[in-house]
C-alpha positions in Angstrom: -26.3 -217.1 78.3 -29.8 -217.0 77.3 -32.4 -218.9 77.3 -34.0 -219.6 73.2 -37.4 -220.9 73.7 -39.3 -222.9 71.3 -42.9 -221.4 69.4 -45.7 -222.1 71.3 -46.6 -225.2 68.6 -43.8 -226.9 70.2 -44.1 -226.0 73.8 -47.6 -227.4 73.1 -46.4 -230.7 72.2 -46.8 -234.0 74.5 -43.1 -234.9 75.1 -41.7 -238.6 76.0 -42.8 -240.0 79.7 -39.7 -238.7 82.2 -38.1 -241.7 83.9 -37.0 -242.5 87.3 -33.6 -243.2 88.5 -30.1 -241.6 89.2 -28.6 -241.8 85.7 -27.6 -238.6 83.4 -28.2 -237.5 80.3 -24.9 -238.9 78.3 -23.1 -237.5 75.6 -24.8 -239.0 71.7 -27.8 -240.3 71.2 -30.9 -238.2 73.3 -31.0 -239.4 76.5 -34.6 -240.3 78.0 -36.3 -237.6 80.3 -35.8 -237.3 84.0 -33.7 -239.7 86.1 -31.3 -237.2 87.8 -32.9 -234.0 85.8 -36.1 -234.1 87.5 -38.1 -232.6 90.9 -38.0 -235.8 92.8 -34.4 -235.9 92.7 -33.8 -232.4 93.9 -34.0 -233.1 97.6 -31.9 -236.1 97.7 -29.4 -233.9 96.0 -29.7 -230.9 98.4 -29.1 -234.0 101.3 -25.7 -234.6 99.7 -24.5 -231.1 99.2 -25.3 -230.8 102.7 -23.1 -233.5 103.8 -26.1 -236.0 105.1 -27.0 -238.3 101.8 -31.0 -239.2 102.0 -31.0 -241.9 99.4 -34.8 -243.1 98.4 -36.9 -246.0 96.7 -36.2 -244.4 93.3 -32.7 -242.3 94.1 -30.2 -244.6 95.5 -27.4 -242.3 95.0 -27.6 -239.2 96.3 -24.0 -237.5 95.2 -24.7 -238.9 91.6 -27.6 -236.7 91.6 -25.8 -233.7 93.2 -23.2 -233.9 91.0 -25.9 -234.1 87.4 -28.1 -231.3 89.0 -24.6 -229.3 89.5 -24.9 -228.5 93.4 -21.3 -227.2 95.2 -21.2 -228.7 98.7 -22.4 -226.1 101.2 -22.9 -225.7 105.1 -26.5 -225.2 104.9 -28.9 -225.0 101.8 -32.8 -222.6 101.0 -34.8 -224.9 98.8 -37.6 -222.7 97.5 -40.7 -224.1 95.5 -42.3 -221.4 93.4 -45.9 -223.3 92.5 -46.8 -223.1 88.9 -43.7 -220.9 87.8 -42.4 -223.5 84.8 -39.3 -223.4 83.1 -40.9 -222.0 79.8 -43.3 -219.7 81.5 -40.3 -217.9 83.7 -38.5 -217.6 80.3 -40.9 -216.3 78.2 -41.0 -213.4 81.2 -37.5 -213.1 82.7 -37.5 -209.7 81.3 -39.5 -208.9 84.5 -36.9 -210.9 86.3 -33.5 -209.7 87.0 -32.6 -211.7 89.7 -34.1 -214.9 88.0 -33.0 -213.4 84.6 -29.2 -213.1 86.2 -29.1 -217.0 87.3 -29.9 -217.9 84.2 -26.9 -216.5 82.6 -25.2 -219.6 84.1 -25.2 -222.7 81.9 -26.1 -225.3 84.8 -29.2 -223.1 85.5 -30.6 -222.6 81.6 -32.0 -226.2 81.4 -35.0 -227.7 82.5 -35.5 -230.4 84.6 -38.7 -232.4 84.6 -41.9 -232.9 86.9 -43.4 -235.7 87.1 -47.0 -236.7 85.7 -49.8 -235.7 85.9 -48.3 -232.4 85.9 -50.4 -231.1 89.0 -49.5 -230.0 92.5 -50.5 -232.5 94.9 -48.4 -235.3 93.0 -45.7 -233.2 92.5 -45.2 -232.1 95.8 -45.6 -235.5 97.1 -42.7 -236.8 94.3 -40.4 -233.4 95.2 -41.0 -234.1 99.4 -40.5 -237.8 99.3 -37.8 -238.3 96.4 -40.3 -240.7 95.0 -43.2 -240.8 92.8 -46.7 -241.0 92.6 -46.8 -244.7 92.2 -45.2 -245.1 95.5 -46.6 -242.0 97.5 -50.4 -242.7 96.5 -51.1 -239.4 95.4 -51.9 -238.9 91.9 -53.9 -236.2 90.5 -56.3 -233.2 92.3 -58.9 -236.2 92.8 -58.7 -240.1 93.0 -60.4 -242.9 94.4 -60.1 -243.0 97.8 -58.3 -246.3 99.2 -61.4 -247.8 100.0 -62.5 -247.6 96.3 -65.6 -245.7 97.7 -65.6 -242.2 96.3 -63.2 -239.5 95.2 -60.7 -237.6 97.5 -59.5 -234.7 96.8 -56.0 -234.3 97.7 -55.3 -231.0 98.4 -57.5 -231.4 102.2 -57.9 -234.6 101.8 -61.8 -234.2 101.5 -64.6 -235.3 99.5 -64.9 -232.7 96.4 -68.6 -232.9 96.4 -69.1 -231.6 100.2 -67.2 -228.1 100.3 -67.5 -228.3 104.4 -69.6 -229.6 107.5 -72.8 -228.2 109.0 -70.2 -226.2 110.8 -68.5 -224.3 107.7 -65.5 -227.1 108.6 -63.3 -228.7 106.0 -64.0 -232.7 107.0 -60.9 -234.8 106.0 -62.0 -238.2 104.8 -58.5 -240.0 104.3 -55.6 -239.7 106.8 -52.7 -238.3 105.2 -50.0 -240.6 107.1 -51.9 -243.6 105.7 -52.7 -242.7 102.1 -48.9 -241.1 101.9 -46.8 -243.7 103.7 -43.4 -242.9 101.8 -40.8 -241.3 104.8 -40.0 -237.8 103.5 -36.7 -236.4 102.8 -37.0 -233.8 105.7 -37.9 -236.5 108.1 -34.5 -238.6 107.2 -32.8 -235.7 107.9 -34.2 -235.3 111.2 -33.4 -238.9 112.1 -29.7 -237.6 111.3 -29.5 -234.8 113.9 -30.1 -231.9 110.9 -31.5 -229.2 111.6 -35.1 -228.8 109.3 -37.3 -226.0 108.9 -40.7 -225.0 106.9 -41.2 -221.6 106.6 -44.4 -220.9 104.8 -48.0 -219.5 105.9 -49.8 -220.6 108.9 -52.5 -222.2 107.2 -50.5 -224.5 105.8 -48.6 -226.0 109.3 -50.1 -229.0 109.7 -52.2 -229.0 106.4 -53.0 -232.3 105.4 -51.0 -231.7 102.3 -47.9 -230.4 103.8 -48.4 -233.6 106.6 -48.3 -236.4 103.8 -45.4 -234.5 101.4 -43.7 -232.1 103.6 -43.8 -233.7 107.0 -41.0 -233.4 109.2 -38.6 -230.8 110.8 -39.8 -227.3 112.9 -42.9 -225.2 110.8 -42.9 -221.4 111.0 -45.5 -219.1 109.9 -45.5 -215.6 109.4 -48.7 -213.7 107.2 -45.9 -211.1 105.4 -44.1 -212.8 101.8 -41.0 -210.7 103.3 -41.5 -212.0 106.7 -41.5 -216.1 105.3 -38.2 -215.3 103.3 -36.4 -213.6 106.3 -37.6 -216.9 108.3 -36.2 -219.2 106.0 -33.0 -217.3 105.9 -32.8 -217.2 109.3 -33.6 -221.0 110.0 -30.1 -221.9 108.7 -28.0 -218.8 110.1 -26.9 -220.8 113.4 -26.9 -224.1 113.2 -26.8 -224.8 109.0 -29.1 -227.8 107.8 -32.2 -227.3 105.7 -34.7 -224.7 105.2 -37.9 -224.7 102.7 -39.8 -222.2 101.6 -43.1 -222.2 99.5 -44.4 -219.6 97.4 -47.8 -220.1 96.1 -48.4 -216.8 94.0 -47.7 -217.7 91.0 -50.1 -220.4 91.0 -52.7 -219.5 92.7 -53.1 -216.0 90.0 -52.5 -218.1 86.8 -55.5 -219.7 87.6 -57.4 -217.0 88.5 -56.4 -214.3 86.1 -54.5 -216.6 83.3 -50.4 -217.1 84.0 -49.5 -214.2 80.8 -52.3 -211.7 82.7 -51.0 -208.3 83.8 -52.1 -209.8 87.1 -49.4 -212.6 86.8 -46.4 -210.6 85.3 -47.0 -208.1 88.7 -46.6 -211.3 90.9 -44.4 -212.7 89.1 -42.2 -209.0 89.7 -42.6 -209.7 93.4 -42.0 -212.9 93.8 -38.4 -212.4 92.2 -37.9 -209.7 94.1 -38.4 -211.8 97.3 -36.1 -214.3 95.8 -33.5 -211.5 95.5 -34.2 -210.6 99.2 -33.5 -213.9 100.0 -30.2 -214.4 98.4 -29.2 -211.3 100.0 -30.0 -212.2 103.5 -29.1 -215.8 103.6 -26.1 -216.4 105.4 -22.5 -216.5 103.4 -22.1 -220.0 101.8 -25.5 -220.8 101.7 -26.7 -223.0 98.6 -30.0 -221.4 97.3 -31.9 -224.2 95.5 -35.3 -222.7 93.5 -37.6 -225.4 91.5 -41.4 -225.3 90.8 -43.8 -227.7 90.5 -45.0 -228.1 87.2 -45.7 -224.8 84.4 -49.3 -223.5 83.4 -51.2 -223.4 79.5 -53.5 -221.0 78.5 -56.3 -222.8 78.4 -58.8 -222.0 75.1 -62.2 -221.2 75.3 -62.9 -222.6 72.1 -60.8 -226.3 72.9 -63.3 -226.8 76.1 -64.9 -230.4 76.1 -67.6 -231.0 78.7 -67.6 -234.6 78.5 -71.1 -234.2 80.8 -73.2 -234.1 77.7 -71.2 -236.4 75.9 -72.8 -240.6 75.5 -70.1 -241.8 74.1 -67.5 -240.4 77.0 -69.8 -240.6 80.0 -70.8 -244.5 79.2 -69.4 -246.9 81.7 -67.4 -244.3 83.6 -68.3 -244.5 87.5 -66.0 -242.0 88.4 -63.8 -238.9 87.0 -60.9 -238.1 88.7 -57.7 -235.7 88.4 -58.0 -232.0 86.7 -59.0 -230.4 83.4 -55.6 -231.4 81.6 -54.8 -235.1 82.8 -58.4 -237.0 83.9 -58.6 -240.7 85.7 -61.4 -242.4 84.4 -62.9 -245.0 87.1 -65.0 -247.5 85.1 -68.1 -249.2 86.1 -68.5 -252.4 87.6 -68.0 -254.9 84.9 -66.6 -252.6 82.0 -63.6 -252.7 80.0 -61.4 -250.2 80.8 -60.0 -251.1 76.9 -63.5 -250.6 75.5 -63.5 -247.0 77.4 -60.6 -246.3 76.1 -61.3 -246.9 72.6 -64.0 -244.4 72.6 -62.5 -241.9 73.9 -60.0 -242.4 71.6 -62.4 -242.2 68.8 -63.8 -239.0 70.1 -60.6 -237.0 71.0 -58.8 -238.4 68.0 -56.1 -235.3 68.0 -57.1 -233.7 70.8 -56.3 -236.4 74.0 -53.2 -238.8 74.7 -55.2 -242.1 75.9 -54.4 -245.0 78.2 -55.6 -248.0 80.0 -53.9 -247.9 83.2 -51.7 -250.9 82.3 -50.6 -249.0 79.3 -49.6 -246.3 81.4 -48.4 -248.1 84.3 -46.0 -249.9 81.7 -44.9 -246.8 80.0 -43.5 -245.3 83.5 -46.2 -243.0 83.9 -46.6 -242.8 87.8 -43.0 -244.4 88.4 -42.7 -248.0 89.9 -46.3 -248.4 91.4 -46.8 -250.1 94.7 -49.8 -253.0 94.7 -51.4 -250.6 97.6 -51.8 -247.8 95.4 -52.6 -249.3 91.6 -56.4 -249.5 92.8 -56.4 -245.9 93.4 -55.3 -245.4 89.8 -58.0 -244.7 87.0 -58.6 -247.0 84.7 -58.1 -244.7 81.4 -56.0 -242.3 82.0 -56.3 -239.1 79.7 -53.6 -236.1 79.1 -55.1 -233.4 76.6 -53.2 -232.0 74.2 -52.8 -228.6 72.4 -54.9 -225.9 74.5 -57.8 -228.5 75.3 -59.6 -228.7 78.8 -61.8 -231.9 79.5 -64.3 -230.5 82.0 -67.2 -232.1 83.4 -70.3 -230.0 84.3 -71.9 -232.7 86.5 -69.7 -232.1 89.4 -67.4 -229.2 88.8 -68.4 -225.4 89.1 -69.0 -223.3 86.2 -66.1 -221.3 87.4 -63.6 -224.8 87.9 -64.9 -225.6 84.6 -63.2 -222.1 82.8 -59.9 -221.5 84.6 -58.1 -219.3 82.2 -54.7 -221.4 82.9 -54.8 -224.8 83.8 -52.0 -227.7 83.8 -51.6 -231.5 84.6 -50.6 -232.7 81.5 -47.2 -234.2 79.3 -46.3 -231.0 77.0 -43.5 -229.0 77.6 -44.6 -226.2 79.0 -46.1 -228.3 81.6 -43.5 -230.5 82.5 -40.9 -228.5 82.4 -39.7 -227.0 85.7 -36.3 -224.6 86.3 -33.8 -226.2 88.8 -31.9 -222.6 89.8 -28.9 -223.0 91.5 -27.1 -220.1 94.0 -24.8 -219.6 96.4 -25.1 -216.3 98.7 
C-alpha cells in the first residue's frame, strides 16, 4: 500500500484541535482528531500489549487504545521516538527508506496519528511519557512562565533562556523538574508492577532534566555509538521481556540546522532507518517494535519572517514571549486585556496567525483538560502561524534562533502529524 500525500497547500493548512480520550475514529461522519490516534495514547497501549495495563488521567482504557492503535499482544515491546521525523515528512522521503518504506505497505501503519499542541518537543515528550497532556504535565512550549510567574523557563534544561550558563560555563536549572512535571509516568507505573524498564539513549541525557520530568523511571543506559544505543535497547528486553525506549534525535536536531528536505537531512534520515532495520533484526523473536515521533518540521520562508521586536502594535502590553517561532505564548502586562492583545494581533497577522486568548484555547481543547496549577503558566494569547510564517523576536533570540531553516510547533498537518509504526521481529 502506499502512502498518497496531499500538495504542500494542504499539508500547510491548520487542521481541527486533536482531542483527548480513548474513543476511535467510527465508521460515517469524520471523526474528531486524536483520542486513541494520538502520541499520548501510545504508551498506555504498549502497557496493554504487554500484559501490564497503565491507564492515565486522559486514557482510562488501556486495551481500547491497543486494540485502535492495532498492537498484537507481545512478551516484551522497543518503543522508539524518532524526534522531528513526521508522518508527512517520512512519506514525502520513504524512497530513502526501505525498511520504513516496507512497514508502510501495511494498512494499520499508513495513517497518522496526532501530536499534541503546540507541536514542539518538550510538550510532546511530556504528553507521549506521561499519557497525558500539557494541561496536566505543565509543560507547554520551548519557554513559559515559570510557576512563580517571575520569568521564562525554558524547558528543555529547565533554565532561564536569557543566561546561557553560570560564571562556571554551567547550565543553572531554575525550576525542579519533579515539581513543575508532577504527572507519574508510564515507565514509572510499570516499575511499580515488577516490569522490567529501560532507556537506552546518550549519556547526556541520563538524568537530564527533560528526560527526569517526561521519561523518569526504570534503569538508563548510555552508549556514545547510534549502533551501540539500538543493540542496548534490543538487548534490555532479551531476558526478562518488559519495556525498552529508545530516542533518536537526528532527525531533529539536522532539520533545524540544515532545513528537514536538505541533502544533510535525507543522509540522516538514510541512517537512522537503517538503525531501525538493525533493530528489528536484533530484537528478540516476538518482540513488538513500536516507532512514533514527536511532531513533523516546515520549511520555514525567509520571506514569511515577522520580527514582532520592531512591531508597536504586537510588542504593546506584552510582558513576556514565550514558546517557539511557530506557536508563541504571549504574557500580558499587568493590567492589560489579554482580549485587547489579541485583537491586534489579529488585525496585524490577519491570514498569516491562528489567535487566541487563553480561555479560547483552553475551551477549544488546546492543552487537554488543564489543571488550576498549571493555567497561570499558560500565555495569555496564544498564537500558531500559518502557511510558512515564523514569529521571531530579535529582542531576546539570536540572529541564528531567529532563521532556523525548519522550524515546527504549530496546528498544520505536517506538523501534527506523527507515524505510529507497528512491528513485530
Amino acid at each position: 500500500m502506499s502512502v498518497e500525500v496531499p500538495d504542500m497547500r494542504e499539508l500547510l493548512r491548520l487542521v481541527p484541535t486533536a482531542r483527548y480520550g480513548d474513543w476511535t475514529p467510527g465508521e460515517g461522519a469524520p471523526a474528531p482528531r486524536g483520542g486513541a490516534l494520538h502520541l499520548s495514547a501510545v504508551l498506555p497501549a504498549v502497557s496493554a500489549a504487554i500484559g501490564h495495563p497503565v491507564a492515565t488521567r486522559v486514557h482510562h482504557d488501556p486495551e481500547a487504545l491497543r486494540r485502535a492503535l492495532g498492537l498484537p499482544e507481545a512478551r516484551a515491546a522497543i518503543v522508539v521516538l524518532v524526534d522531528g521525523l513526521g508522518f508527512w515528512n517520512l512519506a514525502m522521503r520513504v524512497g530513502h527508506a526501505p525498511y520504513l518504506r516496507s512497514l508502510l505497505r501495511d494498512s494499520a501503519n499508513a495513517r497518522p496519528i496526532s501530536t499534541c499542541a503546540p507541536s514542539t518537543t518538550v510538550a510532546a515528550m511530556a504528553a507521549f511519557g506521561t499519557g497525558t497532556c500539557p494541561g496536566l504535565t505543565g509543560m507547554a512550549g520551548y519557554t513559559q512562565l515559570a510557576p512563580d510567574g517571575s520569568r521564562l523557563v525554558q524547558l528543555i534544561q529547565f533554565k532561564d533562556p536569557l543566561v546561557p550558563k553560570d560564571p562556571a560555563g554551567r547550565v543553572v536549572t531554575i525550576v525542579d523538574p519533579h515539581d513543575l512535571q508532577r504527572e507519574p509516568t508510564v515507565f514509572e507505573r510499570l516499575v511499580e508492577q515488577d516490569v522490567p524498564v529501560v532507556s537506552s539513549g546518550l549519556a547526556k541525557f541520563d538524568g537530564s532534566p527533560l528526560t527526569e520530568a517526561a521519561l523518569r523511571g526504570g534503569r538508563y543506559v548510555s552508549n556514545v555509538l547510534p549502533g551501540e544505543r539500538v543493540q542496548a535497547a534490543a538487548q534490555a528486553v532479551r531476558k526478562d521481556g518488559g519495556l525498552a525506549y529508545l530516542y533518536i534525535r537526528d532527525a531533529d536536531k539536522t532539520g533545524h540546522a540544515y532545513g528537514w528536505d536538505s541533502d544533510r537531512w535525507i543522509g540522516v534520515f538514510e541512517r537512522i532507518d537503517s538503525r531501525l532495520a538493525q533493530l528489528r533484526r536484533e530484537a528478540p523473536k516476538g518482540t513488538l517494535i513500536v516507532i512514533v515521533a514527536d511532531h513533523g518540521m516546515v520549511t520555514a520562508a525567509p520571506e514569511s519572517r515577522i520580527d514582532i521586536a520592531g512591531d508597536p502594535e504586537l510588542t504593546q502590553d506584552v510582558r513576556l514571549v514565550g514558546g517557539e517561532p511557530r506557536a508563541l505564548m504571549l504574557y500580558a502586562e499587568r493590567g492589560a486585556d489579554p482580549v485587547d492583545i489579541a485583537a491586534r494581533w489579529r488585525n496585524r497577522l490577519d491570514g498569516l496567525a491562528l489567535v487566541r486568548t487563553k480561555d479560547e484555547a483552553i475551551a477549544d481543547g488546546l492543552f487537554g483538560p488543564v489543571d488550576g496549577r498549571v493555567e497561570p503558566m499558560l500565555g495569555d494569547v496564544i498564537v500558531q502561524a500559518m502557511h510558512d510564517v515564523t514569529l521571531v523576536d530579535s529582542r531576546t533570540q539570536s540572529d541564528k534562533a531567529t532563521r532556523l531553516p525548519s522550524v515546527h510547533g504549530s496546528q498544520t498537518m505536517l506538523e501534527m502529524d506523527i507515524p505510529c509504526l507497528i512491528d513485530m521481529a
